[in-house]
N, C-alpha and C positions, 0 to 999 in steps of 0.2 A: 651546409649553409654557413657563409659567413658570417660574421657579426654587423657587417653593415648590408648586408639583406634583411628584405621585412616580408613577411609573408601578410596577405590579405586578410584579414577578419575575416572568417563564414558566419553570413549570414544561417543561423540555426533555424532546422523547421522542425514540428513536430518530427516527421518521417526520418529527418537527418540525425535529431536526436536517437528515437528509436534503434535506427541503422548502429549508431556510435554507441550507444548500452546492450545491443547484441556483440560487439568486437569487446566491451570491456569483460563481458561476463566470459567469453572463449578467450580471454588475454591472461583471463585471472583464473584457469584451470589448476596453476599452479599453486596456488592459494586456496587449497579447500572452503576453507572457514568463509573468504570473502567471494567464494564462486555462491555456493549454499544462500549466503546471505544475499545476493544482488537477483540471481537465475532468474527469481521468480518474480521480482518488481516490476512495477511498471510507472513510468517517469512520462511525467508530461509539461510539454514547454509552457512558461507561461509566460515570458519575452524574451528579447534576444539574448539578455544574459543570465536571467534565471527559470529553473526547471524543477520539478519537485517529485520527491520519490513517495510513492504510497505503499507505508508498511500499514502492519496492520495492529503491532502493541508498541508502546513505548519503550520496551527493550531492544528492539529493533532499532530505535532511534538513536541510544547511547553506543550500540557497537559500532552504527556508521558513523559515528564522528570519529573511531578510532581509524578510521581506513578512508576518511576526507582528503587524506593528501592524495591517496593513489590515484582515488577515483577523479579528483577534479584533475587531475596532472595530467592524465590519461587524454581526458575531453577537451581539457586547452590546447594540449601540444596538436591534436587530432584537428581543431578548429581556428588556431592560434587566436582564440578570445580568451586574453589574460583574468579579464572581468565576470567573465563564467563561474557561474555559484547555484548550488542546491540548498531546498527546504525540501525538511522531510516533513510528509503531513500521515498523518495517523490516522487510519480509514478502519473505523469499527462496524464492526460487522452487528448485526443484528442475529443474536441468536433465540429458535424459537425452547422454549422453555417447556419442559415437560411435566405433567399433573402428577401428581404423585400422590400427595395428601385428599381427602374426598372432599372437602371443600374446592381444591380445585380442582377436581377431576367434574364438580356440578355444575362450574363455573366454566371450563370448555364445553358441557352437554346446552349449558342455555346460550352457549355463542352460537352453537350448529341449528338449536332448536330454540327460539326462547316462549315456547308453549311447555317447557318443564317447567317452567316457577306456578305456572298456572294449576298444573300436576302435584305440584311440591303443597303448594295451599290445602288443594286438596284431602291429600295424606301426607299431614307433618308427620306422622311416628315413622315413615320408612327412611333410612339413608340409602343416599343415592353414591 
């Protein structure tokens, strides 16, 4: 391509984007660190020029900025939208928690049942 060719802006979709972060994550085999890091995300368009990556800690968030040039380099030259730009949004997960101590091990019996506090009244001397 010469310098006074211009190639057309692509319009981005969802499914295009998609499409173009399965070719960057098989482009970047060569790059362990940044195959590892991208494989498993999932990017979604939210206009024409920006798209957003959901990690899941904010660790995740400092080392893509270190590999921001590859990855937008990649999507522009692929879309030739110079103006193409990512946010990474941090998607925490809910994890459920496990009883351990007997106060909360009585406090999941009366989510399941809450006729044990009635029980508990009862007979205060036994622990449950």
């Amino acid at each position: 391509m010469t310098a006074l060719e211009q190639r057309t802006v692509e319009q981005l979709t969802q499914e295009r984007l998609e499409e173009l972060w399965k070719e960057l994550v098989n482009s970047c085999s060569d790059d362990e660190k940044l195959h590892e890091l991208i494989a498993d995300k999932k990017v979604e368009l939210k206009n024409n020029n920006l798209f957003t990556i959901q990690v899941s800690n904010l660790y995740f968030e400092s080392v893509l900025r270190n590999y921001q040039g590859r990855i937008l380099g990649f999507l522009r030259d692929k879309t030739a939208n110079e103006s193409l730009n990512y946010k990474v949004v941090v998607m925490v997960e809910h994890v459920e928690r496990k009883a351990y101590l007997p106060n909360e091990k009585f406090a999941e019996m009366v989510k399941v049942n809450p006729a044990m506090l009635s029980l508990r009244k009862l007979f205060p001397d036994i622990d449950f």
